[in-house]
N, C-alpha and C positions, 0 to 999 in steps of 0.2 A: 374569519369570525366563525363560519359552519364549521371549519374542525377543528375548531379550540372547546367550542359546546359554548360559548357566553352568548348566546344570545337570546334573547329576551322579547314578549311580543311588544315592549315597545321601542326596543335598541334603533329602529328605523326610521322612528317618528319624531325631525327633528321639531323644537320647542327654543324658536326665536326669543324668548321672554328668558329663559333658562340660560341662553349663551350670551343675554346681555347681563346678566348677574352673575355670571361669572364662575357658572353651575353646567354641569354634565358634563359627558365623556370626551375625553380629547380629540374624537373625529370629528364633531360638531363647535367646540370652546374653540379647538389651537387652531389660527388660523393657515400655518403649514401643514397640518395632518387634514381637515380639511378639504384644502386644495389636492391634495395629494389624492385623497380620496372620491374626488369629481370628477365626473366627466363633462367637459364644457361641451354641452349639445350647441346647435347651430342656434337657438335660440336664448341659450342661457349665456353663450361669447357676445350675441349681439344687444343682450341686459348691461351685457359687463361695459362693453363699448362704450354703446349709449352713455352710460355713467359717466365714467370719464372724462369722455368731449365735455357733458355738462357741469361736470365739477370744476374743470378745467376752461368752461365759456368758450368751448372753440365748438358748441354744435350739442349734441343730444335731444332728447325730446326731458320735459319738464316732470311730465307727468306720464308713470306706468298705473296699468289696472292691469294687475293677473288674475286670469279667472280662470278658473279649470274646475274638475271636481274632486272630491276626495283623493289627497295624495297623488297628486299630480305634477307636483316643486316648486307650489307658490313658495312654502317656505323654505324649500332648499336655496331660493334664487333668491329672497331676503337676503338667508344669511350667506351668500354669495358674495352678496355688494357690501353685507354689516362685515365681513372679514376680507375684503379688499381694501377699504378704505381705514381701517384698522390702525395702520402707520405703518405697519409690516414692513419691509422690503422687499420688492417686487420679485427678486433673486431670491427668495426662500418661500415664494406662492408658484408650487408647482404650473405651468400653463401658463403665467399673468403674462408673460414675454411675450407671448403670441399675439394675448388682448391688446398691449398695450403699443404693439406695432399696426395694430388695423386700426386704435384711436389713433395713433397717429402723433402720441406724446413718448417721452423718454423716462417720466417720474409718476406716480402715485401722487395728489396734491390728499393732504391729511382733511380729511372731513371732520366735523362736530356730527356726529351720530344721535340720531333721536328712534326709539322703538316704543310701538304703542301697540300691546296685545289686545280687545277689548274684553276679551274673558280672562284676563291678569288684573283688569283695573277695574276698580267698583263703584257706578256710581252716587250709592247710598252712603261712602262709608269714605269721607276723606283721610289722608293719609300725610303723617307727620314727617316729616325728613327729616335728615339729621343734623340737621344745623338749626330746624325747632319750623320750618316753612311748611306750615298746611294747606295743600294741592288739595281740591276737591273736582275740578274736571277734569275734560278728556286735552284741551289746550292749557289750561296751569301746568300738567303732568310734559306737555310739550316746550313748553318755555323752561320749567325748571332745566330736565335733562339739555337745551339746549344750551345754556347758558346760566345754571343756578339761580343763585336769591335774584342777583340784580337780574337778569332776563326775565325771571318769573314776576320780581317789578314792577317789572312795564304792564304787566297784564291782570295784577295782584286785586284790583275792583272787579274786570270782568270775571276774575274767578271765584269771586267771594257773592257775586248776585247771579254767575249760573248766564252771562250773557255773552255771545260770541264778539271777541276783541277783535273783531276785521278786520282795517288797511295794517294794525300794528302786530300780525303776523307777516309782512313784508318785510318789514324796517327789523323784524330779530331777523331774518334770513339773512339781509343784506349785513349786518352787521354781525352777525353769527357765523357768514358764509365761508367758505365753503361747507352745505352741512346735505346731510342726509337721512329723510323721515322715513321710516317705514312703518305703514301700521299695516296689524293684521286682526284678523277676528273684529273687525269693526260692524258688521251683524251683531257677532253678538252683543257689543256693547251698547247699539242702538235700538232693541229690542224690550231692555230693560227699563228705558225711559216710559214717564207719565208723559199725557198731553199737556199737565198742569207742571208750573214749574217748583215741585215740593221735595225736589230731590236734590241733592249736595252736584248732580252733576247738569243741571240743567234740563228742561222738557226734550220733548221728541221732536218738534221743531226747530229749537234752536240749535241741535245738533245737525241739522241738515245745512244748517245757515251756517255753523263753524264752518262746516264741508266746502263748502261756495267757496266761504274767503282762503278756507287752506289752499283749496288749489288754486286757485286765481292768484295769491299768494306768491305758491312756488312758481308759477308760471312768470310771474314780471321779476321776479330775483334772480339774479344774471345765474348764479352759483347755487341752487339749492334741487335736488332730487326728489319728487315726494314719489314711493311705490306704496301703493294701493294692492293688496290681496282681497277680492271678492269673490262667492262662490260662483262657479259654470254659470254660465246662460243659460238660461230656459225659453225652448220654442217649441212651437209648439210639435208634438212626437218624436220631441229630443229624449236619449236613452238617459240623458244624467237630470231628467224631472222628477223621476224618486230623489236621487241620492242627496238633489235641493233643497227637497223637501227636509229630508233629516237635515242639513247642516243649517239652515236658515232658522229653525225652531220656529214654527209652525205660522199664523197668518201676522202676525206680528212682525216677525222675525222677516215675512215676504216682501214685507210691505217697506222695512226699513231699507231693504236689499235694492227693491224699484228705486226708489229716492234716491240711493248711495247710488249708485248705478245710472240715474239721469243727471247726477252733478259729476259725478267723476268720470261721466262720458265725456262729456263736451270739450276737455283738454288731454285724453289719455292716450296712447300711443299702445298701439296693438301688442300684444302677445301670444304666444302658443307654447302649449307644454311639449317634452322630449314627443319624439316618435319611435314607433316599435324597435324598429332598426339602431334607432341611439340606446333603445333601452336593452340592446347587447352589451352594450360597455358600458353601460350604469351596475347594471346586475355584476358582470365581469368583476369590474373595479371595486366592488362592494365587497362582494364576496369570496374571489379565488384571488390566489396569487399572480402575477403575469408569467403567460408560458416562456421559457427559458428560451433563448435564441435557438441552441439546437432541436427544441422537442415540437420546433413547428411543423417538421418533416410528419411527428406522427399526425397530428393535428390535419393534415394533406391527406395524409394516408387514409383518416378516417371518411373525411367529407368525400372524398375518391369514390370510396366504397358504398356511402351511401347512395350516389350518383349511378354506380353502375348496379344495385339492386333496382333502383326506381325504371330506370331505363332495360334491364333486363325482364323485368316483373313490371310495363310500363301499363297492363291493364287495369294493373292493383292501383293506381296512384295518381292525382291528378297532374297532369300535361305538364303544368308549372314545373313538376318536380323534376323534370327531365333539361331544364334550359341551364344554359352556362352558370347564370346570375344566381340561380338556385344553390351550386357547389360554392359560389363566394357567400351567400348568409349562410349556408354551415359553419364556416370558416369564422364568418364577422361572431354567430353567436356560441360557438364554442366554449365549453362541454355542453351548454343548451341546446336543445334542437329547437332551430329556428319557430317552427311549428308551434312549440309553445307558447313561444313568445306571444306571436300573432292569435291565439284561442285568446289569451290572457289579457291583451293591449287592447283585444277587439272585443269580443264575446262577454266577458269577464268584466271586463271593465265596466259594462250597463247593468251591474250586479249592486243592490242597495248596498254602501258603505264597504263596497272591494276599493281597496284604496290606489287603485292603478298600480305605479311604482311602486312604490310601498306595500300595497300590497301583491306584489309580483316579489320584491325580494324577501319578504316574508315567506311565503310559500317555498320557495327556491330553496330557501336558507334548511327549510326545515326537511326536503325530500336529502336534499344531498347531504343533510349531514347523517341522515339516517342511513344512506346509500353507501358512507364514507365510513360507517361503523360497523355496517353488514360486511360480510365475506364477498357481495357482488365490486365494493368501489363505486368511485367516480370517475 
């Protein structure tokens, strides 16, 4: 993509709302370019996994909460699982062979797919479909996509009085099942709520009450997924209590995040974003080509040389840079010098609205294609 010149600041930032309509660039929409273009970190195989067993009833956890900070792959890992379960076949998702030998299954089981952005859905403003079904909350909009008119049905009073329909979000899962919810931006959707119930999508309260029954929900439905995207934790002299600050919108925004956060704790199954090290072959993958089997030799040659400056000139350079392990991350983050990474994963990343990844292969993108256009190269 850097030496083609398309890139754009926000070619990086995928937009789960945008590839469930069926909208944006084929690395994000097609679910083989996609894969192809991922690197499955130890943490985003063991998403994939999970999935599986549980859609498949042989095991998984029920309930994910991803939280990280800014661009960190809550939504690359969405749409991870929104184009595994896709109907694809496993033989045209780059990697899936691997996942789907450590689930411990032979087949992909087809899921009914549900995507809930909350800064996509409004909830002042209900919305017509096209078969004439007016959805005004944030559970109408989940029963329709899971099942249409008749799923939305079942639910069609508590979404016209704005009141969370409890046990009968089990009974669509169980009957919907195998399915898969992912919502995201659910701050911001819970921020815009009154405490009175005078809005098409129900108070601020009852919205914490859907919250209970969704996941409690998906928890007792043999077959149903629910991932949860929230922003980082904040503790106290954590570096990402600015960049919270900005994503949560302001004491409102904080205050709905505590809530979300005390009900989707109590059944969610741990996570953690890529690490520096994987985010070599995120960047790699994104961005360059894969080195050709013969030009690894140069690639040797290079980390070699770096190796033997550091240890020759060993007073210039810190200890680290002299050990074996040192010469393999040249290697793992090739043409990047490892160094960078680590300024950028570590340093960089406690920076208001640096978007971690994201904003790591933005930066990247933009040195080396200028590097790529000057007379010095890459």
């Amino acid at each position: 993509d850097g030496s083609s010149d398309v890139c754009s600041s926000d070619l990086f930032a995928a937009d789960l709302w945008q590839v469930h309509l069926g909208e944006g660039s084929d690395e994000y929409r097609k679910p083989t370019e996609f894969f192809r273009r991922t690197y499955l970190t130890d943490s985003l195989k063991g998403l994939l996994v999970g999935g599986i067993q549980r859609m498949a009833g042989t095991g998984g956890d029920p309930v994910v909460q991803l939280q990280t900070n800014f661009g960190g792959g809550k939504t690359h890992s969405m749409l991870a699982l929104y184009h595994l379960f896709s109907g694809v076949s496993p033989s045209e998702l780059p990697g899936v062979d691997t996942v789907l030998a450590e689930a411990g299954v032979k087949t992909l089981p087809k899921a009914n797919r549900v995507v809930l952005v909350g800064n996509k859905i409004s909830p002042g403003n209900p919305v017509t479909k096209a078969d004439g079904t007016v959805v005004r909350t944030m559970w109408g909009e989940l029963a329709y996509q899971l099942g249409g008119q008749k799923a939305f049905a079942r639910i069609a009073k508590d979404d016209e009085r704005a009141t969370s329909p409890g046990d009968v979000l089990r009974e669509l899962f169980v009957e919907y099942g195998p399915c898969l919810i992912l919502v995201d931006e659910w701050v911001a959707y819970a921020r815009q709520l009154h405490e009175q119930s005078d809005l098409p999508g129900g108070s601020f309260d009852t919205m914490f009450t859907f919250a209970q029954a969704l996941t409690e929900s998906a928890k007792l439905a043999k077959n149903c997924l629910l991932v949860v995207s929230l922003p980082a934790s904040d503790t106290s002299g954590s570096p990402h209590t600015q960049v919270e600050d900005v994503e949560v919108g302001g004491i409102r925004g904080r205050e709905a995040l505590d809530r979300l956060r005390n009900v989707v704790g109590r059944v969610e199954s741990s996570w953690r974003p890529a690490t520096a090290e994987e985010g070599f072959e995120i960047v790699r993958r994104r961005l360059f080509e894969p080195i050709p089997g013969e030009n690894f030799k140069h690639r040797d040659v290079t980390a070699r040389a770096f190796m033997d400056l550091y240890r020759t000139q060993s007073a210039e350079f810190p200890p680290e840079c002299r050990d074996g392990e040192y010469e393999k991350r040249i290697q793992a983050a090739f043409p990047i010098h490892p160094e960078i990474f680590d300024r950028l994963y570590t340093d960089w990343s406690t920076l208001v609205k640096f978007q971690r990844t994201r904003g790591v292969l933005r930066l990247i993108d933009r040195k080396s294609t200028r590097l790529n256009s000057s007379h010095l190269g890459i």
